[in-house]
DRENNUZA-804711 format. One line per 4 residues: number of its first residue (from 0); their letters; for each residue x, y, z of C-alpha. Coordinates in Angstrom, 3 decimals. Example, Ala and Ser with C-alpha at 12.3 -4.5 7.8 and 13.67 -1.06 7.14 Angstrom:
DRENNUZA-804711
0> as> 12.300,-4.500,7.800 | 13.670,-1.060,7.140 .
This chain:
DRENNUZA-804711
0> xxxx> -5.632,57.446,-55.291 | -7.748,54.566,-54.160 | -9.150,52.792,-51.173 | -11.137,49.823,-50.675 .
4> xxxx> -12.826,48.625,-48.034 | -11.102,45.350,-47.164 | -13.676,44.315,-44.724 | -15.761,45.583,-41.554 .
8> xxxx> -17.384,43.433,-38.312 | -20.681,41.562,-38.985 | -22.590,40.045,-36.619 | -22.383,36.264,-36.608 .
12> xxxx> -26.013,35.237,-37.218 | -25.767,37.297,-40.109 | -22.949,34.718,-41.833 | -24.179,31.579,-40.393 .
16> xxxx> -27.855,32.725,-42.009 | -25.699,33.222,-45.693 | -23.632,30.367,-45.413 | -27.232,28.127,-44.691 .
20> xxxx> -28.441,29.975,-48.605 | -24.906,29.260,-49.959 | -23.147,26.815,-48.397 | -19.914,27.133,-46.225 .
24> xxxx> -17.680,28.882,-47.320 | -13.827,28.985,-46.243 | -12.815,32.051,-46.784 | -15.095,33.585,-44.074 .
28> xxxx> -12.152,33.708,-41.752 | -10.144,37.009,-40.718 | -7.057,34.932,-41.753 | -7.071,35.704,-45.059 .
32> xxxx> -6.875,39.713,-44.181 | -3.806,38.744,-42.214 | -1.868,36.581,-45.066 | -2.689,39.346,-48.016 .
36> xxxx> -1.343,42.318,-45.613 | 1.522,40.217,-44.458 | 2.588,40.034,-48.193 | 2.073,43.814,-48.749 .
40> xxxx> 5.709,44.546,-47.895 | 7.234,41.258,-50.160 | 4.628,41.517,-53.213 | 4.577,44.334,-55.627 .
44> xxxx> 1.127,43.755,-56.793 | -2.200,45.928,-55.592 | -3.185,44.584,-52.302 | -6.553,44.194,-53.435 .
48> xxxx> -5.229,41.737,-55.928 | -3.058,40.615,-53.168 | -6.492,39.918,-50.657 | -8.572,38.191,-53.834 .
52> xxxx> -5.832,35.157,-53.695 | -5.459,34.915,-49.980 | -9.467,34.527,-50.215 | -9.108,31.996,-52.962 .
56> xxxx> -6.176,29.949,-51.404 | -7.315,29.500,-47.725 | -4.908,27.256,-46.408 | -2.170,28.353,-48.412 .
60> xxxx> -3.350,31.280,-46.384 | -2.953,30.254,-42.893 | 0.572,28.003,-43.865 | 1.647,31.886,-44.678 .
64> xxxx> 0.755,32.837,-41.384 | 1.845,30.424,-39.296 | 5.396,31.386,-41.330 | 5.191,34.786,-41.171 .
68> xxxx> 3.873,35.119,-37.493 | 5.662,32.644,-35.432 | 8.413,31.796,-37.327 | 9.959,35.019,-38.732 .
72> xxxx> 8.684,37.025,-35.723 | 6.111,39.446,-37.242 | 3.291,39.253,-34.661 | 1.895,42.843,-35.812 .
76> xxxx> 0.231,40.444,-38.859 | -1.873,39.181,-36.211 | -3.456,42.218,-35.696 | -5.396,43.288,-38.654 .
80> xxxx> -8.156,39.964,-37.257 | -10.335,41.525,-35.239 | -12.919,39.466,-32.846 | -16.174,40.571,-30.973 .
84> xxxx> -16.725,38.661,-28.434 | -19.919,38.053,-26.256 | -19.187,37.519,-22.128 | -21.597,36.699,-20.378 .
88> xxxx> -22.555,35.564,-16.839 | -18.818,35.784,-15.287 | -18.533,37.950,-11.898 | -17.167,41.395,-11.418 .
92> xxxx> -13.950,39.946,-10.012 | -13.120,37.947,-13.048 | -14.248,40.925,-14.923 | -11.049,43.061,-13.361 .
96> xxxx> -8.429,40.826,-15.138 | -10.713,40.406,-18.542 | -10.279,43.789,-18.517 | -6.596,44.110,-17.940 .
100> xxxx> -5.816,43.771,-21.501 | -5.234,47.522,-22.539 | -5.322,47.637,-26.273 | -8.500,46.358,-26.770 .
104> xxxx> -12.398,47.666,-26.285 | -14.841,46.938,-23.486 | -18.609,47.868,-22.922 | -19.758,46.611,-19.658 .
108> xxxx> -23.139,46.018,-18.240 | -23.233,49.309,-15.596 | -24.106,48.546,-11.953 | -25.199,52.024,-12.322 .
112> xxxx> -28.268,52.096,-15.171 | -29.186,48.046,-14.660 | -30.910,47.287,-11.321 | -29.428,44.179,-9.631 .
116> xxxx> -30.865,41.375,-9.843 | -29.632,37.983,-7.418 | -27.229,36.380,-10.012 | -23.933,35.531,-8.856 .
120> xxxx> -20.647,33.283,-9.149 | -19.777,30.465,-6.676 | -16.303,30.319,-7.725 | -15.069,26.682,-8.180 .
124> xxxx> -12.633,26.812,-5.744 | -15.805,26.801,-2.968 | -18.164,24.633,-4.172 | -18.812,21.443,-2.737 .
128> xxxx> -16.567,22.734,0.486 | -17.716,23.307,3.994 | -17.511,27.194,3.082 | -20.517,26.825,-0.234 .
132> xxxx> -23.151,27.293,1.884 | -21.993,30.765,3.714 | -20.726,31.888,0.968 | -24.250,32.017,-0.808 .
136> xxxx> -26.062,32.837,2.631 | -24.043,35.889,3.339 | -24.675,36.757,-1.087 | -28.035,36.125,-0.320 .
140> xxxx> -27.639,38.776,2.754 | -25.842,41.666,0.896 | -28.713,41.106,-1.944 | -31.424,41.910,-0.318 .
144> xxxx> -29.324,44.850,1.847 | -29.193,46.124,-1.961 | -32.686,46.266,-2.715 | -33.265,47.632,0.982 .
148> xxxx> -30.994,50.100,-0.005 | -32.066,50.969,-3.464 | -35.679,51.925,-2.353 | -34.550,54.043,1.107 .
152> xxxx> -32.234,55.893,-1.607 | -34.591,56.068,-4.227 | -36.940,57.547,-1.725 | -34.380,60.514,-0.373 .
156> xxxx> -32.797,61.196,-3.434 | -36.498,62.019,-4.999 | -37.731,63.968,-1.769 | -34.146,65.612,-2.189 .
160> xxxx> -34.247,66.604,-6.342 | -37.893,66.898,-5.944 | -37.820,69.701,-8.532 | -36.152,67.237,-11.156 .
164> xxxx> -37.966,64.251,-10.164 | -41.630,66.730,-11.111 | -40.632,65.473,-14.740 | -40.979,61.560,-15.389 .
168> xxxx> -38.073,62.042,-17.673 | -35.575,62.609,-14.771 | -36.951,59.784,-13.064 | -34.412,57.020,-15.029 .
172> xxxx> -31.790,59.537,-13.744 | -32.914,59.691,-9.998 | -33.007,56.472,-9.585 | -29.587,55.709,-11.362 .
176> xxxx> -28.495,57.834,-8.498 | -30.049,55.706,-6.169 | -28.862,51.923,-7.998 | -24.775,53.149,-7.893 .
180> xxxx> -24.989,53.830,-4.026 | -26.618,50.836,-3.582 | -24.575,48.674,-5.223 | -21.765,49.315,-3.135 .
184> xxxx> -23.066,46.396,-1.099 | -22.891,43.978,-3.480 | -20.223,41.325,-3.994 | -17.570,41.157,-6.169 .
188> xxxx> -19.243,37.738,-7.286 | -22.173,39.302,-8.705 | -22.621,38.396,-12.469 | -21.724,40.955,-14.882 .
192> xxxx> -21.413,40.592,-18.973 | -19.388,42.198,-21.111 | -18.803,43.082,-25.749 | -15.226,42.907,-26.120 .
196> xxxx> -13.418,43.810,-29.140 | -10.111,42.320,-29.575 | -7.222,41.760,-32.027 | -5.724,38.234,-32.097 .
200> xxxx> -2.287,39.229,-31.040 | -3.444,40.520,-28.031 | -6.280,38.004,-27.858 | -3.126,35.334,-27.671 .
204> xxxx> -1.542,36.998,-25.107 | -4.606,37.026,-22.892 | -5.615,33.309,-23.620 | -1.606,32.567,-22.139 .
208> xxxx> -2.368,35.081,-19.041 | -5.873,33.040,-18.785 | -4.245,29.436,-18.985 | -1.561,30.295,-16.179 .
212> xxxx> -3.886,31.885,-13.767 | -4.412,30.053,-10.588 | -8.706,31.088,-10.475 | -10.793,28.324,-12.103 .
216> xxxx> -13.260,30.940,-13.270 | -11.005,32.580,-15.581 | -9.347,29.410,-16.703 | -12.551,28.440,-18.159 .
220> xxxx> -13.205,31.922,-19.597 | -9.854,31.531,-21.172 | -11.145,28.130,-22.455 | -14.714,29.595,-23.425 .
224> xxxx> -12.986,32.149,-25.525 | -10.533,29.688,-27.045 | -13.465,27.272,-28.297 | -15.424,30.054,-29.883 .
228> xxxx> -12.000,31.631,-32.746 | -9.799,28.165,-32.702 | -11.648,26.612,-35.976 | -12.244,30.250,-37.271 .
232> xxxx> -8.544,31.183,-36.968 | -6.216,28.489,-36.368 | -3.046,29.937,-37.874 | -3.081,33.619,-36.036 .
236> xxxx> -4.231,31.949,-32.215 | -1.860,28.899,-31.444 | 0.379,29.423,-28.002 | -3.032,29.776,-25.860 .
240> xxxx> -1.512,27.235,-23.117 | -0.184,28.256,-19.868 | 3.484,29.130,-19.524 | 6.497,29.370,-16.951 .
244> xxxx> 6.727,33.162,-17.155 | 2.894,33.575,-16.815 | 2.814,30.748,-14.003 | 5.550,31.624,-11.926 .
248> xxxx> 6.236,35.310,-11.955 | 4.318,36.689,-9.876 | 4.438,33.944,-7.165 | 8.008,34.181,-7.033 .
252> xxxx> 8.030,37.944,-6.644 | 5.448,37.926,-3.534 | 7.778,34.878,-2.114 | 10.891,36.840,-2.823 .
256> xxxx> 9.040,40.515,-1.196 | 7.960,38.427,1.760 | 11.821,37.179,2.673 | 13.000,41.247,2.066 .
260> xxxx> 10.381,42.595,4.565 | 11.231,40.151,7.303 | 14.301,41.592,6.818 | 13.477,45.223,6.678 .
264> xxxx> 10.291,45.762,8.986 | 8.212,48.782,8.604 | 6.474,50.277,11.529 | 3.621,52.343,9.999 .
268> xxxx> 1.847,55.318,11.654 | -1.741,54.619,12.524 | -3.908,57.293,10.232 | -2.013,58.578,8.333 .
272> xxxx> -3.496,56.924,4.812 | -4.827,59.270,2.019 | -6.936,58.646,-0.624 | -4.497,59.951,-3.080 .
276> xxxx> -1.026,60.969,-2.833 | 1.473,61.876,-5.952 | 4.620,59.675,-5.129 | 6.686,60.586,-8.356 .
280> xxxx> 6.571,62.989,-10.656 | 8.540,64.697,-13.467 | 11.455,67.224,-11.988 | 10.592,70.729,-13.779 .
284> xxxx> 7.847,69.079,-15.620 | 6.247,72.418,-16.778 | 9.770,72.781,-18.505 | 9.470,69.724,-19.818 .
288> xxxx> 6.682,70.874,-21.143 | 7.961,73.755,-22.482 | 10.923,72.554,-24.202 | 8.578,69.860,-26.204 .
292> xxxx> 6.340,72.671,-27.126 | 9.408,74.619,-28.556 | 10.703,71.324,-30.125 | 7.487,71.319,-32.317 .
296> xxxx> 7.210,74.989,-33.485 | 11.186,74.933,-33.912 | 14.031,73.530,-35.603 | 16.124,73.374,-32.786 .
300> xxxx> 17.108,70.486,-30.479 | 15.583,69.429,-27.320 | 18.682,70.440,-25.611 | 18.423,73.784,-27.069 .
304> xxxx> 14.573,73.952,-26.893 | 15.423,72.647,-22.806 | 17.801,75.859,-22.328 | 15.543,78.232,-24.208 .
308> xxxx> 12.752,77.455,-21.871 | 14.704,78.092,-18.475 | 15.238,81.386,-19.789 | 11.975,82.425,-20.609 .
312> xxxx> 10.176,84.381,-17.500 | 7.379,82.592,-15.573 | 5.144,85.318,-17.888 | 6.580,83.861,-21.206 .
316> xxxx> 6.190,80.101,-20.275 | 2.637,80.941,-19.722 | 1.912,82.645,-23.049 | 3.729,79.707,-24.463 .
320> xxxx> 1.349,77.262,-22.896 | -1.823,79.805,-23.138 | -1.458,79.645,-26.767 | -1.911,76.452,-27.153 .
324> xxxx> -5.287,76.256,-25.250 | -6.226,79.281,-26.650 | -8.389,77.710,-29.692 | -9.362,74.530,-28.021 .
328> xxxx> -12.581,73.302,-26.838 | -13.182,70.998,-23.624 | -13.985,67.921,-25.692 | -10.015,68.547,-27.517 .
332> xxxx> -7.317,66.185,-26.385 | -4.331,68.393,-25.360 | -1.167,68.287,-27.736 | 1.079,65.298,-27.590 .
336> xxxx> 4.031,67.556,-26.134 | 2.126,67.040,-22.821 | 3.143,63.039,-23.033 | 6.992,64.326,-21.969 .
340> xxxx> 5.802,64.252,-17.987 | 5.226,61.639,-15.951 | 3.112,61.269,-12.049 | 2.966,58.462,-10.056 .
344> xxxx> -0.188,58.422,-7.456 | -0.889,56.242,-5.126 | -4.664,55.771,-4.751 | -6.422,53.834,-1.957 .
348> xxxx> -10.210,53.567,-3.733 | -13.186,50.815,-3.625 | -14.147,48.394,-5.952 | -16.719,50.445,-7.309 .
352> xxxx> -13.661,53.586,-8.562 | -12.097,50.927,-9.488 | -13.903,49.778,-12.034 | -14.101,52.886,-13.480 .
356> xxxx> -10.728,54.139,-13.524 | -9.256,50.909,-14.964 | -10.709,51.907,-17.971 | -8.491,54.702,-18.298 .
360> xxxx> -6.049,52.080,-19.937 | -3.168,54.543,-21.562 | -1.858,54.995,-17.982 | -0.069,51.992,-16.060 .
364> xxxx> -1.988,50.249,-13.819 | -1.230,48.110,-10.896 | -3.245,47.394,-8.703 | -2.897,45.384,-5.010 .
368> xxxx> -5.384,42.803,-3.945 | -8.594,43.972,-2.384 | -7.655,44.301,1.453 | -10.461,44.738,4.100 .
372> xxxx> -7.792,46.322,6.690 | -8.480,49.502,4.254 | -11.746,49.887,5.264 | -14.596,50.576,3.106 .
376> xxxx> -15.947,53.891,1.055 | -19.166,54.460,2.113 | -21.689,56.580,0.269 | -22.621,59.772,1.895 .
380> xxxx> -26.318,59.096,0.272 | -25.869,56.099,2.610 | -25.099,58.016,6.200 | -27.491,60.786,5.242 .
384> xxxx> -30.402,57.870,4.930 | -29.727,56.981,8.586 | -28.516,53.656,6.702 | -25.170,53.583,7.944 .
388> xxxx> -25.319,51.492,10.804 | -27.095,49.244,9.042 | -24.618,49.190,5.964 | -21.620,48.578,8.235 .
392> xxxx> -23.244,45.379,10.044 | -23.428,44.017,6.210 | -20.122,44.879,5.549 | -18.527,43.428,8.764 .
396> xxxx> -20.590,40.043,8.172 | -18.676,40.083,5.223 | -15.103,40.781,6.563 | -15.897,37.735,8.885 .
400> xxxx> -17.402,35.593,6.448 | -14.003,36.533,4.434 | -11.743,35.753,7.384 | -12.911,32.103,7.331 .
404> xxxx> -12.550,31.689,3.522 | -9.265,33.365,4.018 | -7.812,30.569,6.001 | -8.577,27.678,3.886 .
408> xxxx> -9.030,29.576,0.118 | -7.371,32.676,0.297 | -7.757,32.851,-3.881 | -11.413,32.277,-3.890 .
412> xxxx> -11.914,34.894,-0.834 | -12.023,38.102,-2.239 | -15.195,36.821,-4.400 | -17.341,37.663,-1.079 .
416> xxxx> -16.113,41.848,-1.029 | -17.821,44.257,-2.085 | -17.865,47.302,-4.489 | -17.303,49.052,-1.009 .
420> xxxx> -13.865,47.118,-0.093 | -10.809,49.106,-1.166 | -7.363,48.213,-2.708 | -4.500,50.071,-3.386 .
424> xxxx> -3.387,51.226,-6.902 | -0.400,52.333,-8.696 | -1.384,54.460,-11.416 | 1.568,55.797,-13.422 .
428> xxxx> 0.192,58.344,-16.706 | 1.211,61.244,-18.627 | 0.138,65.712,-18.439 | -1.766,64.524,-21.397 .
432> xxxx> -3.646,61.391,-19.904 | -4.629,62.973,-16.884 | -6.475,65.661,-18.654 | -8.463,63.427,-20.390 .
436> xxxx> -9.177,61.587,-16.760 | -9.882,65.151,-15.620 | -12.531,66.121,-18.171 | -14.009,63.221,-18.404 .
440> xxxx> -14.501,62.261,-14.534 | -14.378,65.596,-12.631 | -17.075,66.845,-14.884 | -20.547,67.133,-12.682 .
444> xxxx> -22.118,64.287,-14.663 | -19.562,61.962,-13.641 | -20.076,59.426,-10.717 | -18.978,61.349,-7.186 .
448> xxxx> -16.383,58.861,-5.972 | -14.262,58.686,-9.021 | -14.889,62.334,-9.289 | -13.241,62.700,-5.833 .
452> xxxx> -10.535,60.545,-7.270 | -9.524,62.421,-9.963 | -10.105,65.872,-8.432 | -7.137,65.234,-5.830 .
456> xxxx> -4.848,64.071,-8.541 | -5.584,66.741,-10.766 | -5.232,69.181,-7.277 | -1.555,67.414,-6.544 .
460> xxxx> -0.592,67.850,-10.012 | -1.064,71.324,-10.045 | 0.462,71.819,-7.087 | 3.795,70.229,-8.987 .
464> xxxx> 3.391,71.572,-12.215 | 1.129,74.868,-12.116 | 1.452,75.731,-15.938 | 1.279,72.551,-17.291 .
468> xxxx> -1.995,71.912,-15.200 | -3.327,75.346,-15.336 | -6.108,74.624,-17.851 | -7.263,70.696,-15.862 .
472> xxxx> -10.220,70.442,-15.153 | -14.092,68.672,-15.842 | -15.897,69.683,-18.921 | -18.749,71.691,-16.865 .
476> xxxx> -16.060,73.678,-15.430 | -13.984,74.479,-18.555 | -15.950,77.591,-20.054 | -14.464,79.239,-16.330 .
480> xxxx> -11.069,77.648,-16.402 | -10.961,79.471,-19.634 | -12.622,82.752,-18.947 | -9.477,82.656,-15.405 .
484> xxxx> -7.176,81.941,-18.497 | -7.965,84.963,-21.162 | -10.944,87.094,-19.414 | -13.349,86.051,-21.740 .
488> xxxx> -15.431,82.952,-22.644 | -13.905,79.988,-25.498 | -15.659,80.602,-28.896 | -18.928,77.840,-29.412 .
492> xxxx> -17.565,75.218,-31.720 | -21.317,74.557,-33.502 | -20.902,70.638,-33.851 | -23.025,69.998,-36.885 .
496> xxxx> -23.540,66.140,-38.141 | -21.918,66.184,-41.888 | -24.096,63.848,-44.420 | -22.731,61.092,-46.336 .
500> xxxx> -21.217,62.217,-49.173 | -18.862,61.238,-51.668 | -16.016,63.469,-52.897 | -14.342,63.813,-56.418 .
C-alpha cells in the first residue's frame, strides 16, 4: 500500500510570501489536482506520476479540464479544488442565501459571543432614495435599543446566576447570555463576516444563483467572489453568469401561485398558528425502521425484512431497536437504517432560530420570506426585565418603517427586520438527521429558542414513531434516556487524544 498526500489548504500570505523568494510559479493552482484525478480512470500510470505532469504542463492542464468538465459532462472533477474564502462586511440577510449552499462549510461571526457594534448594510436598492435616510435613523434606533438592552440583561442575568457570576470565569458566559437576547433587536442589515470552504463545482453553481438574483448586495458578492479564483482557476469556474432557469423560476412560480389562490381562497382561523407542527411523515415509520435494520443483519429482501417486522410483537421491535443503542454514546450518530423515514414540519421561528437551524444542511430547507404579520419571538429575559414594552415600541417602529419601504422596494425591505421577525419554514429530514438536531440543540448548553424548536419536533416525532424516537433527545439528557431504556447508566467511553504516530 501507499498514500501520498496530494495537497492540503494554506493560507494565502503564506504562497504570495514564497512566490516573492522564488518567483511565480504556475502550478500553484488547484487545477492541476483536478486534471491528474480526472485522468485516474483513463491512465494506467501511479497517480502520483499522473499529478507530477499535470504540475509540469499547466495549461495542458486546464485545456484537460475544460474537456473533461464541460464537454464530456464530468463535473465531479471539479470537486477535488477546494477554496477558503474570506467574507466580510455583508449583512445577515445576504448571509441567509450565502449560506444556502449545503455541501460546503461555514463559520460565522456569532451574534451571540461578539458584542454588536453599529456596522450595517444600506442595501443598494435604498440609497440615494427618499427612504436612505429612515432606513439608517430607525438602524440607528434599534442600535442603541441593543446596547440598552445588553446592559439591563447583563444586569438581571448576573443578579439572577449570582452564584456563577462569583467566578470571573463565568462572566464571558453571563454575558453571552445577555448579547443573544439582545440581539434580537437588531436588523437583518447588520454586518456579519463569514470563512467559507467551498469546492468549485458547487462554488459555480452559487456564482450562477448569485448572478440571477434580483438583490444588488449579493450580485456583487457573487462578483467579489468571482474576482478573487477566476485567474487562479479559469478552467474549473467558467458559467458564473446569470441564467433563464436561475432568473425566472421562481418569479414565475409566485406569479403562477398568485393566479391559483384567486381562484381557490382560503379563509384561515384567527390563532390557530403553532410554532411547530409535523405535516408529513413516514406511514409505519418505526417499521420502516425495522425492516432496514433487518435488511442489514440479514440476507433477506426488504420485502421479506418488511413482512418479518409486522410480525414481530411491539416487545421484539423494541429489542430490535434497543440493541442497537445499546453500545452507543450520545456524541454517536445513529445507524444509517434510520435515513428510511421521512417528517415534514412546518416551523414558524425568528430570524435569530433561523440562523441556527439552517445550518442543519442534510435536511431540506425552504424557507418563506420574513413576514411581520407573524409577529415577533420575544425573549422571556426580555419581559422578565420589565423591557417588554419598550422592546415592542422598537419593533413596531420597524414594521412601519417596513410598510413604507414595502410600497416602493419590497426587495430591499426586509433589510430593516429583525432577528425577532419570523418566517415560515419547510424543513423536510430523516429519523437519523433529527437526532443529530436533537442532541445537538435540545442539549442545556444550546441557545433556548432553537432548543424550543427542536424539542417540539423531536416531541411530534415521537408521538408518530415511538420506537424509532425512543432514544431522541439532548446530550445532557442522554445518560437518563438510557438508564429509562436498560435500568442502568451507558458505559464512560474515556476519550483519550492518540499521539502522532506512524504505523508499519
Amino acid at each position: 500500500m501507499k498514500v501520498f498526500l496530494a495537497g492540503f489548504n494554506i493560507d494565502t500570505d503564506v504562497l504570495r510570501q514564497m512566490q516573492e523568494k522564488s518567483g511565480r510559479r504556475q502550478d500553484i493552482t488547484p487545477e492541476v489536482i483536478c486534471a491528474a484525478y480526472a485522468r485516474i480512470s483513463r491512465d494506467p500510470r501511479p497517480v502520483n506520476e499522473i499529478r507530477q505532469d499535470a504540475r509540469n504542463e499547466v495549461e495542458r492542464s486546464r485545456k484537460s479540464n475544460s474537456t473533461i468538465i464541460f464537454k464530456m459532462g464530468h463535473h465531479s472533477v471539479a470537486e477535488h479544488a477546494v477554496f477558503n474564502l474570506d467574507i466580510l462586511e455583508v449583512s445577515r440577510f445576504a448571509m441567509e442565501e450565502l449560506e444556502k449552499f449545503r455541501l460546503c462549510s461555514y463559520t460565522e461571526k456569532s451574534q451571540r459571543y461578539i458584542t454588536l457594534d453599529n456596522d450595517f448594510v444600506v442595501p443598494e436598492e435604498i440609497k440615494n432614495t427618499c427612504f436612505e435616510e429612515m432606513f439608517i435613523s430607525m438602524i440607528e434606533q434599534q442600535n442603541k435599543a441593543y446596547f440598552k438592552l445588553f446592559e439591563r440583561l447583563k444586569e438581571y442575568i448576573f443578579e439572577k446566576h449570582a452564584q456563577l457570576a462569583k467566578d470571573p470565569k463565568n462572566h464571558n458566559l453571563l454575558e453571552g447570555w445577555a448579547k443573544e437576547d439582545a440581539r434580537y433587536v437588531t436588523a437583518l442589515a447588520t454586518h456579519s463576516q463569514v470563512g467559507q470552504t467551498i469546492n468549485a463545482r458547487n462554488l459555480e453553481l452559487l456564482l450562477r444563483r448569485f448572478a440571477s438574483h434580483p438583490l444588488s448586495e449579493i450580485k456583487q458578492l457573487g462578483i467579489s467572489i468571482y474576482n478573487q479564483i477566476a485567474s487562479i482557476a479559469p478552467s474549473i469556474v467558467i458559467f458564473n453568469e446569470a441564467n433563464e432557469r436561475d432568473l425566472k423560476t421562481y418569479p414565475g412560480l409566485k406569479k403562477a401561485a398568485k393566479e391559483l389562490l384567486a381562484k381557490v381562497p382560503l379563509k384561515l382561523a384567527p390563532g390557530t398558528q403553532q410554532n411547530v407542527q409535523l405535516v408529513e411523515f413516514t406511514k409505519n415509520g418505526d417499521l420502516a425502521v425495522a425492516a432496514a435494520l433487518l435488511h442489514a443483519a440479514t440476507e433477506l429482501t426488504y420485502e421479506d425484512c418488511r413482512v418479518v417486522a409486522e410480525k414481530l410483537s411491539q416487545e421484539e421491535q423494541k429489542m430490535l431497536f434497543k440493541n442497537v443503542w445499546e453500545n452507543m454514546q450520545f456524541y454517536d450518530s445513529m445507524l444509517r437504517e434510520f435515513e428510511y423515514t421521512n417528517l415534514t414540519f412546518n416551523i414558524v421561528l425568528s430570524a435569530a432560530c433561523f440562523g441556527q437551524l439552517k445550518r442543519h444542511r442534510m435536511s431540506t430547507i425552504s424557507a418563506q420570506e420574513y413576514d411581520p404579520n407573524l409577529g415577533v419571538t420575544v425573549p422571556e429575559s426580555v419581559k422578565e426585565t420589565g423591557m417588554e414594552k419598550y422592546f415592542q415600541e422598537i419593533i413596531d417602529k420597524t414594521n412601519a418603517v417596513y410598510n413604507n419601504i414595502s410600497r416602493e422596494i419590497p426587495i430591499a425591505a426586509p433589510y430593516i427586520l429583525t432577528n425577532a421577525h419570523r418566517k415560515r419554514v419547510l424543513l423536510r429530514l430523516n429519523a437519523r438527521e433529527l437526532y443529530h438536531i436533537s442532541r445537538l440543540r435540545e442539549d442545556t448548553h444550546s441557545q433556548w429558542d432553537i432548543r424550543n424548536i427542536a424539542a417540539g419536533m423531536s416531541q411530534k416525532a415521537k408521538q408518530v414513531m415511538p420506537l424509532t424516537f425512543a432514544c431522541i433527545g439532548g446530550k445532557d439528557k442522554y445518560s437518563e434516556i438510557y438508564k429509562n431504556l436498560y435500568g442502568r447508566l451507558p458505559k464512560v467511553t474515556q476519550a483519550v487524544l492518540p499521539q502522532p504516530r506512524s504505523i508499519t
